[in-house]
Backbone bond lengths (Angstrom), bond angles and torsions (degrees), N, CA, C in turn:
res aa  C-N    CA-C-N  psi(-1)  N-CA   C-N-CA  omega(-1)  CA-C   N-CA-C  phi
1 X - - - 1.448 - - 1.512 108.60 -
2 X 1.608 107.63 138.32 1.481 110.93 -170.64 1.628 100.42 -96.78
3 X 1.743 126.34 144.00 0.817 117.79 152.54 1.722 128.51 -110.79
4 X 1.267 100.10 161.16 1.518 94.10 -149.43 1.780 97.46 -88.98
5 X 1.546 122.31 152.54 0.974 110.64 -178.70 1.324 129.21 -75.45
6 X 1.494 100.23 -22.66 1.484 101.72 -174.85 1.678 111.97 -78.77
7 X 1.035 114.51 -3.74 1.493 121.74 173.67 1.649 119.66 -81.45
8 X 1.412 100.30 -39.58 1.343 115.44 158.71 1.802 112.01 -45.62
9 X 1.701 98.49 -72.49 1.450 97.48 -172.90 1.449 109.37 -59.09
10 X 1.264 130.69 -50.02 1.497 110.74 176.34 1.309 140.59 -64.01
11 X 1.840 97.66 7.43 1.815 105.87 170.94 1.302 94.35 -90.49
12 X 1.316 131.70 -53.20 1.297 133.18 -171.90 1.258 130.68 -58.15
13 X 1.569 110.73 -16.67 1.670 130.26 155.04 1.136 113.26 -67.24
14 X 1.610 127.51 -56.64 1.073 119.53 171.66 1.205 120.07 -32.49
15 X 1.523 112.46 -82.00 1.960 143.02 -156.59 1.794 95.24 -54.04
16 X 1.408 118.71 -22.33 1.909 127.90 177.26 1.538 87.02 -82.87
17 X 1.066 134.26 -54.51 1.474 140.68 -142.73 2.009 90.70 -73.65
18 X 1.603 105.92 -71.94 1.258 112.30 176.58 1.940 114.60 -54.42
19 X 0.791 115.17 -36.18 1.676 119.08 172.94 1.793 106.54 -71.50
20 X 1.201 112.54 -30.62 1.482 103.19 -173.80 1.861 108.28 -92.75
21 X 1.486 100.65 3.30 1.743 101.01 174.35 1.727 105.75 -58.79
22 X 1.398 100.90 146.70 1.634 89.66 165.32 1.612 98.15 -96.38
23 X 1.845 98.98 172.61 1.405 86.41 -170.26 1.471 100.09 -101.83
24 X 1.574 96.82 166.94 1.632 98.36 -154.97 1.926 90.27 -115.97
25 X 1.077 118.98 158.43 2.089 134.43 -153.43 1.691 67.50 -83.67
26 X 1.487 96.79 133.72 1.855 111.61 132.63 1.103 130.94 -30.67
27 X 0.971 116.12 118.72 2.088 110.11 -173.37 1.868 90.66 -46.36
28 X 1.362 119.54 -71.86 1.260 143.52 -151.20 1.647 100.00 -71.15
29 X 0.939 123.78 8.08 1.695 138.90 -176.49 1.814 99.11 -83.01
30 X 1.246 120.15 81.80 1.571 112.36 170.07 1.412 118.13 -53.40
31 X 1.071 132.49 124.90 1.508 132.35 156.26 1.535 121.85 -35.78
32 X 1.411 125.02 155.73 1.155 100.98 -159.12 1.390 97.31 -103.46
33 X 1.346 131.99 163.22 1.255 130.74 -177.76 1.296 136.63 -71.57
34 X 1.594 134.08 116.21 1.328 133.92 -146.48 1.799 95.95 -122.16
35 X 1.718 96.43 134.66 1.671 98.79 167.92 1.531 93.68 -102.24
36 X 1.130 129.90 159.68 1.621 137.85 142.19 1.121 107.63 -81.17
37 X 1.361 120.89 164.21 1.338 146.01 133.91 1.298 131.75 -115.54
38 X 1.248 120.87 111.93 1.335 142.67 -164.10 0.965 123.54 -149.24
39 X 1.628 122.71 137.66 1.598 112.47 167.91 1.710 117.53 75.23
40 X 1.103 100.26 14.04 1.769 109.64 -164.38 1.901 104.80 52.99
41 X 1.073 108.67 54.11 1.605 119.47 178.68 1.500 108.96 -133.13
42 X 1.355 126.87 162.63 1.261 127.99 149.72 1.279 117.22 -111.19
43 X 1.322 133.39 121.75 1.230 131.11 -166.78 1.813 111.64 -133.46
44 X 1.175 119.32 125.48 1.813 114.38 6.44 1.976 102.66 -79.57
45 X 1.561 81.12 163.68 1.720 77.33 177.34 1.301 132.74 -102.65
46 X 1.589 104.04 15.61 1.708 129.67 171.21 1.697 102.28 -135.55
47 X 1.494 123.69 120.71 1.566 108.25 178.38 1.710 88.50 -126.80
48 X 0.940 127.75 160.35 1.449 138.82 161.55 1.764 110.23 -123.61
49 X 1.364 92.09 129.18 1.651 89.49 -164.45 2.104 91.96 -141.69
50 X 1.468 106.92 166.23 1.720 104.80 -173.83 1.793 98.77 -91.43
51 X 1.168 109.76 147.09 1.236 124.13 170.29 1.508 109.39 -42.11
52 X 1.410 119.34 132.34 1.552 128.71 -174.00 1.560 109.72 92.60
53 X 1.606 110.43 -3.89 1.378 103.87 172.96 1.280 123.76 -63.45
54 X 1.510 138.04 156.03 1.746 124.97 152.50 1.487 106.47 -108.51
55 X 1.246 87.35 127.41 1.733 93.28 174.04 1.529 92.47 -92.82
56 X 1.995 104.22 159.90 1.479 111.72 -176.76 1.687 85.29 -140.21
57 X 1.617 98.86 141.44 1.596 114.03 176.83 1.410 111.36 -100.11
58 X 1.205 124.91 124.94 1.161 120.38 175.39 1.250 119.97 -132.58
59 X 1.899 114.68 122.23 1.463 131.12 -164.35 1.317 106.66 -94.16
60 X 1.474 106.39 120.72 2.071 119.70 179.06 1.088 84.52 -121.27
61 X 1.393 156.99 0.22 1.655 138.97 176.14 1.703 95.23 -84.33
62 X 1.275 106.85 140.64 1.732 125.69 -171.42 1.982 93.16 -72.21
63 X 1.482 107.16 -18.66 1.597 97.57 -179.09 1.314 104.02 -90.59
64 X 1.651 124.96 172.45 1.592 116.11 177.11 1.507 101.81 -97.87
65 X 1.062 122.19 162.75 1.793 143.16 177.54 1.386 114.66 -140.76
66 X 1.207 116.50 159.60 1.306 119.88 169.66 1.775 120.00 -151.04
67 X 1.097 102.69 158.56 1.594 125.20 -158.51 1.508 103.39 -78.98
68 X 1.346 145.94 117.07 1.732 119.07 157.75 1.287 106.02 173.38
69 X 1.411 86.52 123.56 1.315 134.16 -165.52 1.663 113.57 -50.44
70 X 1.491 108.65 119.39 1.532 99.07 -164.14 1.626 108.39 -69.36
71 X 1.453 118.91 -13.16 1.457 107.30 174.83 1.994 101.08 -93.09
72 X 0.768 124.24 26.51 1.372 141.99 165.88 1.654 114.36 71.36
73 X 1.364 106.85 16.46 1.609 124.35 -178.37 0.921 107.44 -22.35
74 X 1.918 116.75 -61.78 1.180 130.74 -138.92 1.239 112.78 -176.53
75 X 1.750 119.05 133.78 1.505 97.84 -140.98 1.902 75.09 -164.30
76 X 1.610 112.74 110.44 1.597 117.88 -167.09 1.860 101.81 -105.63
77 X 0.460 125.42 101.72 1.754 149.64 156.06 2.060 89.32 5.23
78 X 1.477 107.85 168.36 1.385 86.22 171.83 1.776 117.79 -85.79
79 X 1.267 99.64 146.36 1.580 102.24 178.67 1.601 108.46 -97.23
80 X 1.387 100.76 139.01 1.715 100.15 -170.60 1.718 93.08 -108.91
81 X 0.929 118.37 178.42 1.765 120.65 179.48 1.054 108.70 -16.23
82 X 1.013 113.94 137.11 1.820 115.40 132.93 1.975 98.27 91.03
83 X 1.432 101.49 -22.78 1.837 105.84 -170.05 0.952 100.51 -91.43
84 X 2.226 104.17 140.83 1.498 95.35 143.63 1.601 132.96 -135.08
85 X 1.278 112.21 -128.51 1.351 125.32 -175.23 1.144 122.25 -156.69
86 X 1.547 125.88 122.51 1.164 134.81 -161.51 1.924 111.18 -113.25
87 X 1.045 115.85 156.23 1.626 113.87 -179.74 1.760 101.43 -160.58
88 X 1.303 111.80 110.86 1.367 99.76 157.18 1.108 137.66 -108.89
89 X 1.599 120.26 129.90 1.327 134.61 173.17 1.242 128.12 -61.78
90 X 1.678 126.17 115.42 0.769 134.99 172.66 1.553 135.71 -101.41
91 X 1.533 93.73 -27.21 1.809 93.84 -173.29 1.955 94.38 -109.45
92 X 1.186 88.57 166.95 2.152 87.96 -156.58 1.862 77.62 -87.24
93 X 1.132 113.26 142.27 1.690 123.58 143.26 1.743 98.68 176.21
94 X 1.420 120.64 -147.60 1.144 138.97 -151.81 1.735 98.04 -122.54
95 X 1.756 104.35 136.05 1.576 94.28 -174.02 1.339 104.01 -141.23
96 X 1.150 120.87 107.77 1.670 118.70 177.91 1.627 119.02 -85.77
97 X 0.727 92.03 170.85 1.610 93.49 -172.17 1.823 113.07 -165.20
98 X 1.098 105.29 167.45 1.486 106.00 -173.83 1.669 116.15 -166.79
99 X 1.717 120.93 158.90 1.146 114.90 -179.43 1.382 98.74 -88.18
100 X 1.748 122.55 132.04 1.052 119.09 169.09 1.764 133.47 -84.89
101 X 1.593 92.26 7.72 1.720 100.86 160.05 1.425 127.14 -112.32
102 X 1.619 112.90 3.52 1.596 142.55 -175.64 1.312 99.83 -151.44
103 X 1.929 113.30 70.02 1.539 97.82 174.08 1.260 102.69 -90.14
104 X 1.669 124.34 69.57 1.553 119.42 143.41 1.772 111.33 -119.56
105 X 1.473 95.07 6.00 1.915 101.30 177.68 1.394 75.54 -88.67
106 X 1.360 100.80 144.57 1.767 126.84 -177.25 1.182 99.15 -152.41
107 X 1.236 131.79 137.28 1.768 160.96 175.05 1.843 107.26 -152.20
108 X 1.684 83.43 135.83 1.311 105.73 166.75 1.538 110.90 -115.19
109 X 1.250 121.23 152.45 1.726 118.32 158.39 1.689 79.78 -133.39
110 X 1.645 88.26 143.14 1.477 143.16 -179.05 1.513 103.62 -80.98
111 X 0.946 154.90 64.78 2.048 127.30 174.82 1.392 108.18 -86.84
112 X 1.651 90.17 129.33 1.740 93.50 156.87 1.309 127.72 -103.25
């Protein structure tokens, strides 16, 4: 049995065509959860998020701050602009946290 060429080339367009898709987010894919820092604030400054989440901190104040956890969970170096810091929660309870060069910025995360 002969195969024809042009059948060839139009599988091989395809299988380039389907391989060169980029891949596109899961509808059902939540974003992952982001604090700011701004304003000498953490915002938001209460988040409730599901167990296995990672929250990520992110510093827009021109001064540096840092993340850490008053039961000592987790504790991020100082972040200067634009940097951050990530921590994921795994076991469900209540998590405070604070800047340890502005300890009046106060944040909680919630896990369920």
């Amino acid at each position: 049995m002969r195969t024809r060429p042009h059948f060839l080339i139009a599988a091989a367009i395809v299988t380039l065509t389907i391989m060169a898709r980029p891949a596109v987010p899961r509808a059902d894919a939540a974003p992952s959860p982001q604090i700011v820092v701004q304003n000498f604030m953490f915002t938001p400054t209460s988040l409730k998020i599901k167990a296995g989440s990672t929250v990520t901190w992110i510093n827009k104040d021109d001064e540096p701050h840092t993340v850490f956890s008053d039961k000592g969970l987790f504790r991020s170096g100082a972040l200067d602009t634009n940097e951050q810091f990530s921590y994921k929660f795994d076991q469900p309870g209540t998590y405070r946290y604070v800047c340890t060069i502005h300890p009046r910025m106060l944040g909680t995360i919630v896990v369920e």
